[in-house]
C-alpha positions in Angstrom: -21.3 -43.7 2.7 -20.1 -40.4 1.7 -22.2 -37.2 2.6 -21.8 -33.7 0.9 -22.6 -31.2 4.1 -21.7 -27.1 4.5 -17.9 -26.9 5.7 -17.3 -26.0 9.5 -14.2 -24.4 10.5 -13.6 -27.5 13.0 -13.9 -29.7 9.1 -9.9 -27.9 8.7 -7.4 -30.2 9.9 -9.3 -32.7 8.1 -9.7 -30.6 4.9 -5.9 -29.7 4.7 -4.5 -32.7 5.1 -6.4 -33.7 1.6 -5.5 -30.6 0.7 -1.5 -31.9 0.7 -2.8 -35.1 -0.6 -3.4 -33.5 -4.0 -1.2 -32.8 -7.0 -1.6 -29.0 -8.1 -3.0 -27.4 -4.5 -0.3 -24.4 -4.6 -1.7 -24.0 -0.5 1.9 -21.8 -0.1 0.5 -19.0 -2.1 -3.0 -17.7 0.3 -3.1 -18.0 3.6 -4.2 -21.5 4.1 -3.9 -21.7 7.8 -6.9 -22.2 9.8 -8.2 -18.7 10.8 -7.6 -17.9 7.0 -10.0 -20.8 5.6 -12.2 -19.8 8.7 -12.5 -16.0 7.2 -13.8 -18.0 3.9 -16.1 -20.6 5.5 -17.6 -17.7 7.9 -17.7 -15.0 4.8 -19.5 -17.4 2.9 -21.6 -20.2 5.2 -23.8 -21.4 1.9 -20.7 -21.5 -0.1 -18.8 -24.0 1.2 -19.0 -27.8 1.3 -17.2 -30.8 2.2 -17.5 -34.4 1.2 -17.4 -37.0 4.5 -17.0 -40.3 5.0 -17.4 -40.9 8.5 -15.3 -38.0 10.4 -12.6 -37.7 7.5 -12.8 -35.3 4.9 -12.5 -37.1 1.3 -14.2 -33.8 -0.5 -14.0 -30.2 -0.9 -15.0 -27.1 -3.2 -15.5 -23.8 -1.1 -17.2 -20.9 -2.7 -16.7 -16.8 -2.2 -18.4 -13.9 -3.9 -17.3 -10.3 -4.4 -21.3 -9.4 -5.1 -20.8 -9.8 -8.8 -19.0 -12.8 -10.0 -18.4 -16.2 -7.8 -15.1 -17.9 -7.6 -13.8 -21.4 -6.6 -11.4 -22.3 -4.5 -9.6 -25.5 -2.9 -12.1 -28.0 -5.2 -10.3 -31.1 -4.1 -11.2 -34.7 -3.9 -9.0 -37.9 -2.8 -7.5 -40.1 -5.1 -9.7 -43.1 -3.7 -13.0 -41.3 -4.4 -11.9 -39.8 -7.2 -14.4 -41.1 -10.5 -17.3 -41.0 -8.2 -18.5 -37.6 -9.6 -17.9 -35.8 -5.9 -16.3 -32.9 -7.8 -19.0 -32.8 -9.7 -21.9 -32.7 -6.6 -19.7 -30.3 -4.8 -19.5 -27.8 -7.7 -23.2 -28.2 -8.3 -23.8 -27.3 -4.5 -21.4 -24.2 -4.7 -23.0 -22.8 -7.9 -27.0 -23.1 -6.6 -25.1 -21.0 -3.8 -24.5 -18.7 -6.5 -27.4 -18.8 -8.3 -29.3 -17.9 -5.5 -27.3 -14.8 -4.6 -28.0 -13.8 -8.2 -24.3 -14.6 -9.2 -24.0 -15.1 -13.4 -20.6 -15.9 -13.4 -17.6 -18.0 -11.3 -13.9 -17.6 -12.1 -11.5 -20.2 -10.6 -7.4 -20.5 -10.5 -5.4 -23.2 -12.7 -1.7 -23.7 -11.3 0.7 -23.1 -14.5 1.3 -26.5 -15.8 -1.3 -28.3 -14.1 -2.8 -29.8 -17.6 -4.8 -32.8 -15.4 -6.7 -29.4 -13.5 -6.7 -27.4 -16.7 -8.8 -30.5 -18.4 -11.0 -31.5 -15.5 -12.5 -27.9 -15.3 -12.7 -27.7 -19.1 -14.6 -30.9 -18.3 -17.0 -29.2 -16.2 -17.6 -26.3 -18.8 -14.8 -23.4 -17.9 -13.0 -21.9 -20.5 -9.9 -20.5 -21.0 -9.5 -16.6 -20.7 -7.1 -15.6 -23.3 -7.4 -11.5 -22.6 -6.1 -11.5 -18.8 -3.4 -12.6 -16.7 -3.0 -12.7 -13.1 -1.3 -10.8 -11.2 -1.3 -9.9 -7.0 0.6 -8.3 -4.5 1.7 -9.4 -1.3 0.4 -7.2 1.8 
């Protein structure tokens, strides 16, 4: 049986290795080691969710705010769960996170040429933003 729970920095090894397990992750380009996601689970404790299935991580969508707009990061689920709608829950519990820090508004990150991401979040209501691009600097 599969649970939706709030992440725990102990969830990481767990979380990462589904992390490599999917297509389109980019995890070389933030610092996706485990005192990085930590700053991101302890930033933002009602933000961040996992999916279980006994001890092992099958789910995750983790949440952070800048006090005006939400954003999504590392929304992942395994290929053998996938078409159960966990995506789905997880993103629902992220955004009533939102919601109830009066966020109106949640931005996410595609990977270039990731069409199967591109279409599942156009699924789940994003749309494209034709007047920016990103861009970010290395500190």
């Amino acid at each position: 049986m599969v649970l939706i729970r709030k992440m725990k920095v102990s969830d990481y090894a767990s979380a990462y290795a589904l992390w490599e397990s999917v297509p389109g992750m980019n995890l070389a380009s933030l610092d996706n080691s485990e005192q990085g996601i930590a700053k991101v689970v302890n930033q933002n404790p009602d933000l961040c969710f996992v999916a279980i299935d006994g001890e092992t991580v099958v789910g995750t969508a983790l949440g952070g705010t800048d006090g005006r707009k939400g954003y999504l990061y590392h929304v992942a689920v395994a290929k053998a769960y996938q078409g159960r709608h966990l995506a789905t829950k997880l993103i629902r519990k992220v955004t009533a996170g939102f919601k109830k820090q009066g966020i109106a508004k949640i931005g996410l990150f595609v990977v270039i040429g990731n069409e199967t991401g591109k279409n599942f979040w156009k699924h789940q209501g994003f749309k494209e933003r034709p007047d920016i691009e990103y861009l970010d600097l290395d500190l």
